[in-house]
C-alpha positions as CSV (number, residue, x, y, z in Angstrom):
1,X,88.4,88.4,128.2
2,X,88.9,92.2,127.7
3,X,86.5,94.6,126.6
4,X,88.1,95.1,123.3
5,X,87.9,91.2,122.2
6,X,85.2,90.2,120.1
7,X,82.3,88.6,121.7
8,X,80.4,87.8,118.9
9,X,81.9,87.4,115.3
10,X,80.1,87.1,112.4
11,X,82.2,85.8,109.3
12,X,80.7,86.1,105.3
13,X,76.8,85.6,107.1
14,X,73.8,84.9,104.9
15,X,70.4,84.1,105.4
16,X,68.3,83.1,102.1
17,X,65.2,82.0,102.2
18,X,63.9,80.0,99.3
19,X,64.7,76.6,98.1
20,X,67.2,77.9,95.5
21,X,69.6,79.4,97.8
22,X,72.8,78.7,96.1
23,X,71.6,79.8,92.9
24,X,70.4,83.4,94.7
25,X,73.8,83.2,96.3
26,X,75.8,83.4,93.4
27,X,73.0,86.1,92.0
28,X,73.8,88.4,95.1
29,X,77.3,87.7,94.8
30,X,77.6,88.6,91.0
31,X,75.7,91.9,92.1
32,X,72.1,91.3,90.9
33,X,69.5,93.5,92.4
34,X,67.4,91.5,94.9
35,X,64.0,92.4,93.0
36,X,65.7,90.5,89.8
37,X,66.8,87.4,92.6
38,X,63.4,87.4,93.6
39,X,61.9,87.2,90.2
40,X,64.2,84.2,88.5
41,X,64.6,82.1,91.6
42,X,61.7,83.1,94.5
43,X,64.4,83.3,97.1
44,X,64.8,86.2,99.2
45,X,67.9,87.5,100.4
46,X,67.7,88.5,103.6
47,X,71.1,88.9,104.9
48,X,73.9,89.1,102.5
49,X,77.7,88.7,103.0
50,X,77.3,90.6,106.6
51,X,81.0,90.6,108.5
52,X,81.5,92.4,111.7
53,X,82.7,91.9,115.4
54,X,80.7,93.0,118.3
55,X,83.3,93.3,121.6
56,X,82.3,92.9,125.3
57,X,80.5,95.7,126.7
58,X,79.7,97.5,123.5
59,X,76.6,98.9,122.6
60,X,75.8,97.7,119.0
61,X,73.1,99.5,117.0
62,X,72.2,98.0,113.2
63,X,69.8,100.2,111.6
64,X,67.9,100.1,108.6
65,X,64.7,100.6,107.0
66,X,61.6,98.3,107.1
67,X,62.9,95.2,104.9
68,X,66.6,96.1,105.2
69,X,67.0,92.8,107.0
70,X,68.0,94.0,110.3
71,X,66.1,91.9,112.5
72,X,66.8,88.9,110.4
73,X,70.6,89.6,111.3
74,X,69.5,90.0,115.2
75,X,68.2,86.5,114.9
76,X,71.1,85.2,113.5
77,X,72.8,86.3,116.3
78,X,71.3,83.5,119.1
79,X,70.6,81.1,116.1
80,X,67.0,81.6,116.6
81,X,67.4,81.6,112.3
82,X,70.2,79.2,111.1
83,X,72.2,81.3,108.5
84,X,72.4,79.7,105.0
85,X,76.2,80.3,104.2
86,X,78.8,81.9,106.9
87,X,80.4,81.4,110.5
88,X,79.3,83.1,113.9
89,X,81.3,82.6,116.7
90,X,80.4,83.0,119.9
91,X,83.7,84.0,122.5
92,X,85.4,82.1,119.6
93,X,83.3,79.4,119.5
94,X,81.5,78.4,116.3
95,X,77.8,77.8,117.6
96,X,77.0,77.0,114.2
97,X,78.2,73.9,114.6
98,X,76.2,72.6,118.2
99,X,73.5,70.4,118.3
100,X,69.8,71.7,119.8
101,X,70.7,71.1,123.4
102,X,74.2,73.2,123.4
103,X,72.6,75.5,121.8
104,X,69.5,75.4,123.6
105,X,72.3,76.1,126.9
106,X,74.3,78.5,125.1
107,X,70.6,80.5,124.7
108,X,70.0,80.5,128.3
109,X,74.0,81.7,129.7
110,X,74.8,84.0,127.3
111,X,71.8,85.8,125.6
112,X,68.5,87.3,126.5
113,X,66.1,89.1,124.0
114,X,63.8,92.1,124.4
115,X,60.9,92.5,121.4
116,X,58.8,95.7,120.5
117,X,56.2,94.4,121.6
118,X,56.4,93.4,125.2
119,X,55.8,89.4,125.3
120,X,54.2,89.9,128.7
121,X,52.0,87.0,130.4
122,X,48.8,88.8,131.2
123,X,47.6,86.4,133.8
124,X,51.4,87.2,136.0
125,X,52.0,90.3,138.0
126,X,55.5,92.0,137.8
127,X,57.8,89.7,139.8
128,X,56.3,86.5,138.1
129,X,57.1,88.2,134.7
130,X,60.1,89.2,135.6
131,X,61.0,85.5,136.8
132,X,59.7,83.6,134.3
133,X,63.2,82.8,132.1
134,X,64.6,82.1,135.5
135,X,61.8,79.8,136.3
136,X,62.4,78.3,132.3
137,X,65.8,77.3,133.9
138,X,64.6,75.8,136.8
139,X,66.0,77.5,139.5
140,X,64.7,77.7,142.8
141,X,61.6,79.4,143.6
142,X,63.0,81.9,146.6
143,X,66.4,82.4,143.9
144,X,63.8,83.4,141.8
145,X,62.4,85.8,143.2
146,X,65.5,87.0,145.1
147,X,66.5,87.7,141.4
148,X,63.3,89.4,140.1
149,X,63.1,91.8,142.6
150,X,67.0,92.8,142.0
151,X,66.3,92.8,138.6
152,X,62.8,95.1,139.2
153,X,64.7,97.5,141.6
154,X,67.3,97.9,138.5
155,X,64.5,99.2,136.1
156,X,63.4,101.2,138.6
157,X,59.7,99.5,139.6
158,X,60.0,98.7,142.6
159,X,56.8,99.3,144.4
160,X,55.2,97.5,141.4
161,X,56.3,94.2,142.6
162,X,52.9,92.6,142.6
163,X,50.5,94.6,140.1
164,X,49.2,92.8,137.2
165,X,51.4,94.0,134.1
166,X,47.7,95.0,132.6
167,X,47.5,98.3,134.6
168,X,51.0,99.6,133.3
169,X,51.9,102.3,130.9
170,X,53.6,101.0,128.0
171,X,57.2,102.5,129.4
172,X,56.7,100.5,131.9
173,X,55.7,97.4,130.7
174,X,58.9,97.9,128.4
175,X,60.5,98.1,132.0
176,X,59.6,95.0,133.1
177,X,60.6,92.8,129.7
178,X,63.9,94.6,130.0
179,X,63.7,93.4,133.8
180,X,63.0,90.4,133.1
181,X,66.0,89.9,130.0
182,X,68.1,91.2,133.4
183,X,67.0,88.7,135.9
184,X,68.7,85.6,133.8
185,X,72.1,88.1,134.1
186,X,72.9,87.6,130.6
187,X,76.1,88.8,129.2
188,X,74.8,89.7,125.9
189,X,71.7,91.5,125.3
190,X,69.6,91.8,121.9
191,X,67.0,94.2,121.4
192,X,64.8,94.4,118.5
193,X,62.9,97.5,118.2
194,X,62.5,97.2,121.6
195,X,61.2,101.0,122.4
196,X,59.9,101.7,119.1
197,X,56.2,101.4,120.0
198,X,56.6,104.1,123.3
199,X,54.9,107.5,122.7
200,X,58.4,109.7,121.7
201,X,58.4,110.8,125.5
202,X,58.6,107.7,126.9
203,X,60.7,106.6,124.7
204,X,63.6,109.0,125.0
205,X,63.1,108.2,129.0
206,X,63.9,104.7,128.3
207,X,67.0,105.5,126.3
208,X,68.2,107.2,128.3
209,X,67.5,104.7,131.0
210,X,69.4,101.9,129.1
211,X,72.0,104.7,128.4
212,X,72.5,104.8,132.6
213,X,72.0,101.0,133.0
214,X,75.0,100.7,130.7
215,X,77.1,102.1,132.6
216,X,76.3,100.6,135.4
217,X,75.8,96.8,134.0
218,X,77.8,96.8,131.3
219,X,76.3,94.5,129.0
220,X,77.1,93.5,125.4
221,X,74.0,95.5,123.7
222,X,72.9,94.9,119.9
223,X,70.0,97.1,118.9
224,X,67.8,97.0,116.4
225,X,66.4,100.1,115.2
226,X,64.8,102.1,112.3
227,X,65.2,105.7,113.8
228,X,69.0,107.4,113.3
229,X,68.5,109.7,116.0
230,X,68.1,106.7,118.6
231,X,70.9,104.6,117.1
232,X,73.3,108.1,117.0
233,X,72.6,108.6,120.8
234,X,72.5,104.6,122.0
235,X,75.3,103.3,119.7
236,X,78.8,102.9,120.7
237,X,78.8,101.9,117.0
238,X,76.4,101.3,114.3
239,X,75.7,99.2,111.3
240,X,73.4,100.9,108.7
241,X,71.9,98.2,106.3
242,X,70.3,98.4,103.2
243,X,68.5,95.2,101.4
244,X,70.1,93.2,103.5
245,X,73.7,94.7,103.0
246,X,76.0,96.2,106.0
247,X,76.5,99.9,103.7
248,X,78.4,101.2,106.5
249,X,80.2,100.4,110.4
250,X,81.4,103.2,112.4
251,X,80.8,105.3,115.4
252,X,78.1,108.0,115.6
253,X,80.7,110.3,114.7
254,X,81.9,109.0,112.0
255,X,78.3,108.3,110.2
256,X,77.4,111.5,110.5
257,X,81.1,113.3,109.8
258,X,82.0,110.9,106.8
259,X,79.1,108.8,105.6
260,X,80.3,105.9,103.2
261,X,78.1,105.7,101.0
262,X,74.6,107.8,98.9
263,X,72.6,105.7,101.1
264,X,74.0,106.6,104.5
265,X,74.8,110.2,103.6
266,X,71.0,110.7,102.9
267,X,70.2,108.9,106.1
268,X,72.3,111.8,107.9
269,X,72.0,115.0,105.8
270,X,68.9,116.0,108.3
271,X,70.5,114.9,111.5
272,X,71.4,117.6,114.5
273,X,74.7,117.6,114.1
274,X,74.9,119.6,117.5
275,X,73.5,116.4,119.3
276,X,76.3,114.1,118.4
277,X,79.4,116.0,117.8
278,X,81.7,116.4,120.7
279,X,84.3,118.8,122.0
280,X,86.8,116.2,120.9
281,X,85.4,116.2,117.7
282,X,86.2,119.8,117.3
283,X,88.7,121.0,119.4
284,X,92.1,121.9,118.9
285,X,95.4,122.5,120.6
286,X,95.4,125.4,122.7
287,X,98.2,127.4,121.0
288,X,100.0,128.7,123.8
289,X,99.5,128.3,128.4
290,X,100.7,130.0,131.5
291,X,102.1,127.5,134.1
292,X,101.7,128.0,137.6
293,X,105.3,128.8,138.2
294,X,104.6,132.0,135.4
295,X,104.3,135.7,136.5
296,X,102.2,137.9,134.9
297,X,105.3,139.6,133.3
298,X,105.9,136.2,131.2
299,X,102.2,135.9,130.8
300,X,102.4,139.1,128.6
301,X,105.3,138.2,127.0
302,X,103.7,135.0,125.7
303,X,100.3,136.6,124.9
304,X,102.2,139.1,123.0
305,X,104.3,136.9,121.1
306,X,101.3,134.8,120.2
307,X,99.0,137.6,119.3
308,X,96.5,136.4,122.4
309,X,94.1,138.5,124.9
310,X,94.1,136.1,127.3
311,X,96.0,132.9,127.8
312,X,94.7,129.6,130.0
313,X,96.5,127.9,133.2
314,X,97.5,124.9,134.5
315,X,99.2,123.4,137.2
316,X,102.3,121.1,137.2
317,X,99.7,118.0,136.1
318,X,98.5,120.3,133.3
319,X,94.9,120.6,135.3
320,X,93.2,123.5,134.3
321,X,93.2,126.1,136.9
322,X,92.2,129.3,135.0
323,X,93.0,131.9,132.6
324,X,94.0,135.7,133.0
325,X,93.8,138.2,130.3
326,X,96.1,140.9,129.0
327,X,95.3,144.0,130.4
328,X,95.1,142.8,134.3
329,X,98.6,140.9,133.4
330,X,100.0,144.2,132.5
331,X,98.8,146.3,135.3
332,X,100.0,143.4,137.7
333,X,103.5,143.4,135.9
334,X,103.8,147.3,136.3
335,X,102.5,147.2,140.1
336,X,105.8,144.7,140.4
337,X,103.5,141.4,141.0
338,X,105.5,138.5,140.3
339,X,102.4,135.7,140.6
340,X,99.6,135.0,138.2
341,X,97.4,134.3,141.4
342,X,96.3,137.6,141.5
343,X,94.5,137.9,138.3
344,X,93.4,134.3,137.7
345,X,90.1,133.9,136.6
346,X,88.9,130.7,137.9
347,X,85.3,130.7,137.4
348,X,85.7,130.1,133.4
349,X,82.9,127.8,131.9
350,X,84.3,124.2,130.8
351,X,83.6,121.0,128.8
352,X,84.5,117.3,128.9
353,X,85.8,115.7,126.1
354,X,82.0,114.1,125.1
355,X,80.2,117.0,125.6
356,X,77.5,117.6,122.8
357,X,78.3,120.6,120.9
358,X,74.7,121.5,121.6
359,X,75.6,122.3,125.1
360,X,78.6,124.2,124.2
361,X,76.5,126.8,121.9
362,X,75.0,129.0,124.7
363,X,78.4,128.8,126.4
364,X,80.4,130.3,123.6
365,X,77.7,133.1,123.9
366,X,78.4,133.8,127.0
367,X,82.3,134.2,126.8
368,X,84.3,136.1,124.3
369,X,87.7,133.1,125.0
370,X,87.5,129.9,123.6
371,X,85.7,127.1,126.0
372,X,88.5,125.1,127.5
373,X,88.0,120.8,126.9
374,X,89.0,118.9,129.9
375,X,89.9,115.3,130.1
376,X,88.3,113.1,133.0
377,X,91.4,114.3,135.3
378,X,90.8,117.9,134.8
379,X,94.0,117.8,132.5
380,X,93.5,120.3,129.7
381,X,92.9,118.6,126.2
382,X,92.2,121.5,123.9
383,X,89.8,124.0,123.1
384,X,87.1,124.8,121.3
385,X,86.8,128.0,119.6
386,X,83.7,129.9,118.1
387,X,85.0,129.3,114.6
388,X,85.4,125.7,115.0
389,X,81.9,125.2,116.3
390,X,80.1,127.3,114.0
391,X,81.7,125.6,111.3
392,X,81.0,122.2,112.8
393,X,77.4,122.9,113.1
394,X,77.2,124.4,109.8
395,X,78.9,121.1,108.2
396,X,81.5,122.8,106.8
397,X,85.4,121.8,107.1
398,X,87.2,123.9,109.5
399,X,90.6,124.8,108.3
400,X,91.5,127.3,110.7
């Protein structure tokens, strides 16, 4: 399967509860408010019409307010709550459809959960937490623990192997339930709310701990949380919901650059925008380069004709190498220099295509020329100028 095939799909998904569901169905569907639902027919909906595809490796984030039905929708997921109306397929296969032992199997290959609250067994130390879905499944006892402590040095415990889970922080204990999802190697990963109750310190450590075992594991994440500023930074993309509707689905980027709806707009209107906004986001075309075959007569010529101080260089992949500026181009031209070598700058301060424009703002302080954007390669993408970023950060359109 490739990582842009959908791993989980969910198709027209609903989740009433109440013993009038269709009637409540056909409420929600003719657009009565779920207050009015709840009055006429005491059935709450929970999760209404939801249809999205979650592909392998992605990091999916649904957020929402308390009662938005978020975690409802996370339990739909596994079948852990049977949906009233809809299809979820699993890799293409409706598990709606299997009987409690296929699912009960399906559970144990494909998913493992991590809760807010940490589920830990008080009487076990570390490793026997971290073992116990494998010991659920029966393996072997030295496979077992073979597994745990892999899945303990992941988290970053090791050391920790046998202390009761009683005398850890919090962060830590949230360590070892995400050890322990680890240790059954699951290929899909949900996690409800699961560092919401961490003091804010601890809790940015661990997202940015999942952040780096990502990229290393590359699991298919859905996370379930209340708080933008997690889901902005954690989500590949996100799902905002509101009484049980999906208002919105899109990247971080574009929730926060083009917000679909009142709701989700007044989710974002308070947001950093210089956390997630990129140079990609921002940058444009440089509007003119010296190659590395230029001399610093041409070099003039072009900055002339463009209007330019300084112009940037590349090699013969389009790598950035430097840039040189006006008046040493000159003086080289009159001194009857025929390379830019001279007069390149090479120590000029640069970004990836996903930096944060937060980390571009005391760079374009620094330098009076536009910060150049590099892809992965080194090959030059764009660049960024003051302009464009001030007028990013300031929400504003940039036109120039």
């Amino acid at each position: 399967m490739s990582d842009n095939q959908a791993v989980i799909e969910a198709r027209a998904l609903y989740k009433i509860f109440g013993a009038r569901a269709a009637e409540a169905k056909k409420m929600v569907d003719d657009g009565q408010p779920r207050t009015e639902i709840l009055k006429k027919t005491g059935a709450t909906t929970a999760v209404v019409n939801n249809s999205f595809t979650i592909a392998k490796r992605e990091t999916f984030v649904i957020m929402g307010l308390s009662g938005s039905g978020k975690s409802t929708l996370l339990r739909l997921l596994n079948r852990l709550i049977d949906p009233t109306y809809g299809e979820l397929l699993i890799d293409g296969e409706d598990i709606s459809r299997l009987g409690r032992e296929a699912l009960r199997e399906l559970r144990r290959r494909k998913f493992a959960m991590v809760f807010q609250h940490f589920g830990l067994l008080p009487h076990r130390n570390v490793t026997d937490n971290v073992g116990f879905g494998l010991e659920i499944q029966k393996v072997d006892d030295a496979t077992r623990r073979q597994k745990a402590l892999e899945a303990i040095q992941v988290v970053g415990l090791d050391g920790y192997e046998n202390s009761p889970v009683q005398a850890l922080s919090g962060g830590m204990q949230q360590r070892v339930g995400l050890a322990r999802a680890l240790a059954t190697d699951p290929e899909i990963l949900l996690m409800d709310e699961a560092f919401s109750a961490l003091d804010p310190l601890i809790r940015t450590q661990m997202q940015d701990e999942l952040i780096e075992l990502q990229a290393r594991l590359h699991k298919t994440v859905v996370f379930i949380t209340h708080d933008l500023d997690e889901a902005l930074k954690l989500g590949d993309r996100i799902a905002i919901m509101k009484d049980g509707i999906i208002d919105q689905i899109d990247t971080p980027e574009g929730i926060l650059t083009n917000p679909a709806t009142e709701y989700v707009a007044t989710f974002v209107e308070n947001v950093d925008r210089s956390k997630v906004l990129t140079a990609d986001s921002v940058m444009h075309r440089t509007p003119a380069l010296a190659t590395h075959k230029d001399g610093p007569h041409q070099a003039v010529r072009t900055m002339q004709q463009e209007e330019l101080s300084s112009l940037f260089v590349v090699d013969q992949d389009r790598k950035f190498i430097g840039l040189v500026k006006i008046d040493d181009a000159v003086a080289e031209s009159k001194k009857g220099g025929k390379l830019l070598d001279p007069i390149l700058q090479r120590d000029v301060p640069t970004v990836g295509l996903t930096a944060p424009l937060r980390e571009m703002i005391p760079l374009a302080g620094q330098t009076a020329v536009p910060i150049p954007v590099l892809k992965e390669n080194g090959a030059l993408a764009g660049i960024v100028t003051r302009a464009a970023l001030l007028s990013a950060l300031s929400n504003e359109g940039d036109d120039s």
